[in-house]
C-alpha positions in Angstrom: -107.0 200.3 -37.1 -106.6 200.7 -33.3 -110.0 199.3 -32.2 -109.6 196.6 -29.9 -110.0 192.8 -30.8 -112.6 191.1 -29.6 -110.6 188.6 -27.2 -109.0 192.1 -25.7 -111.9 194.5 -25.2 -112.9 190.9 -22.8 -109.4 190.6 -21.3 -110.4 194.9 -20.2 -113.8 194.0 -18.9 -112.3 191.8 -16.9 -109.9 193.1 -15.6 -111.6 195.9 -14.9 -114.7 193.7 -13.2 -112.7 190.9 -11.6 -115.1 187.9 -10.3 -114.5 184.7 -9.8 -117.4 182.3 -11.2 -118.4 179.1 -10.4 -121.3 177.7 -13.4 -123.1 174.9 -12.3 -124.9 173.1 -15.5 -125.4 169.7 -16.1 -126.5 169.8 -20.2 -123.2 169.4 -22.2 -124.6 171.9 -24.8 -125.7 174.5 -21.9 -122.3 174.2 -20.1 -120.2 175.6 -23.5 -122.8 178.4 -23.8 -121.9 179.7 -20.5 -118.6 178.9 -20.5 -118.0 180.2 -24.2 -119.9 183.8 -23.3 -118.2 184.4 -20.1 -114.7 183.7 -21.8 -115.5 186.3 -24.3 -115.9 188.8 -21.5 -112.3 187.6 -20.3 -113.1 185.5 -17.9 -111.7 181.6 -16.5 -114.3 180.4 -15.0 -115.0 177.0 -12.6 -117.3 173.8 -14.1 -119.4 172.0 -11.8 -121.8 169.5 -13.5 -124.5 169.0 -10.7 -125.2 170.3 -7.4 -122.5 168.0 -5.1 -119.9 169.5 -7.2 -120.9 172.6 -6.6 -120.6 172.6 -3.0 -117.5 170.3 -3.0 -115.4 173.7 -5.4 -117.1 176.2 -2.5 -115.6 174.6 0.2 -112.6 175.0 -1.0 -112.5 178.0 -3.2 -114.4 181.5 -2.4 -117.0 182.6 -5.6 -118.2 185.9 -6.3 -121.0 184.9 -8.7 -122.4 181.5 -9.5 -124.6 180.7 -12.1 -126.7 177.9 -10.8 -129.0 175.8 -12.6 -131.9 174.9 -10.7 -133.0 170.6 -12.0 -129.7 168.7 -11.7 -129.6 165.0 -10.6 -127.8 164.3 -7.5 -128.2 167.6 -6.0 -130.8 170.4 -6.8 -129.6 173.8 -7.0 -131.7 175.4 -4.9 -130.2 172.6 -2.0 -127.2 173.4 -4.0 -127.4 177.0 -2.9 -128.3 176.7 0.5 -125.4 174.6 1.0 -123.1 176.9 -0.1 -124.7 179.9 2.1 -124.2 177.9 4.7 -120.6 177.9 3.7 -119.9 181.3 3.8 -120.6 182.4 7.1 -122.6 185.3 6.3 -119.9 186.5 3.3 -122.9 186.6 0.0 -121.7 185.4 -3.0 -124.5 186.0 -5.6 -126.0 183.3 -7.6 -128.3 183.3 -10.5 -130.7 180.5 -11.1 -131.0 179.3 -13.7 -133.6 177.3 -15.3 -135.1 176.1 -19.0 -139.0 176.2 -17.5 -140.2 178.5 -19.3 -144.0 178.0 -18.6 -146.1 180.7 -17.0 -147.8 179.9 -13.5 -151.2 181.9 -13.5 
């Protein structure tokens, strides 16, 4: 059988989509989901666990996406992202919020 393996049909999306991600969780159980489905697609990624660690790995590391959940103690992510935006001197890395509200404002 010559079909790839699961671990290296990620290693070829990856390598074939290079990013750099940062994931910026703060639930234990939340933070393995990411990391867990992104390493499936082939991928290292960075951990941050709140907002100040966020912006502490962007100072000192460039991201091409960063999945950023939006309530964290210490820092929120939206203060989170602004920070690093401010960071980049114009240079956008994309960032996805994330959030587990799931109620609907009417």
């Amino acid at each position: 059988d010559d079909a790839p393996t699961d671990s290296a049909a990620g290693a070829e999306f990856a390598a074939r989509y290079p990013l750099r991600i940062l994931a910026v969780e703060d639930d234990a159980v939340n933070q393995v989901v990411i990391t867990e489905t992104l390493r499936s697609l082939g991928y290292e990624i960075s951990l941050a666990e709140n907002g100040r660690e966020a912006v502490a790995l962007a100072e000192n590391k460039i991201f091409d996406l960063i999945f950023m959940y939006v309530q964290m103690p210490e820092m929120s992510g939206i203060e989170a992202a602004e920070r690093i935006r401010a960071l980049t001197d114009g240079d956008r890395v994309t960032i996805v919020a994330l959030t587990a509200d799931s109620s609907a404002e009417n």
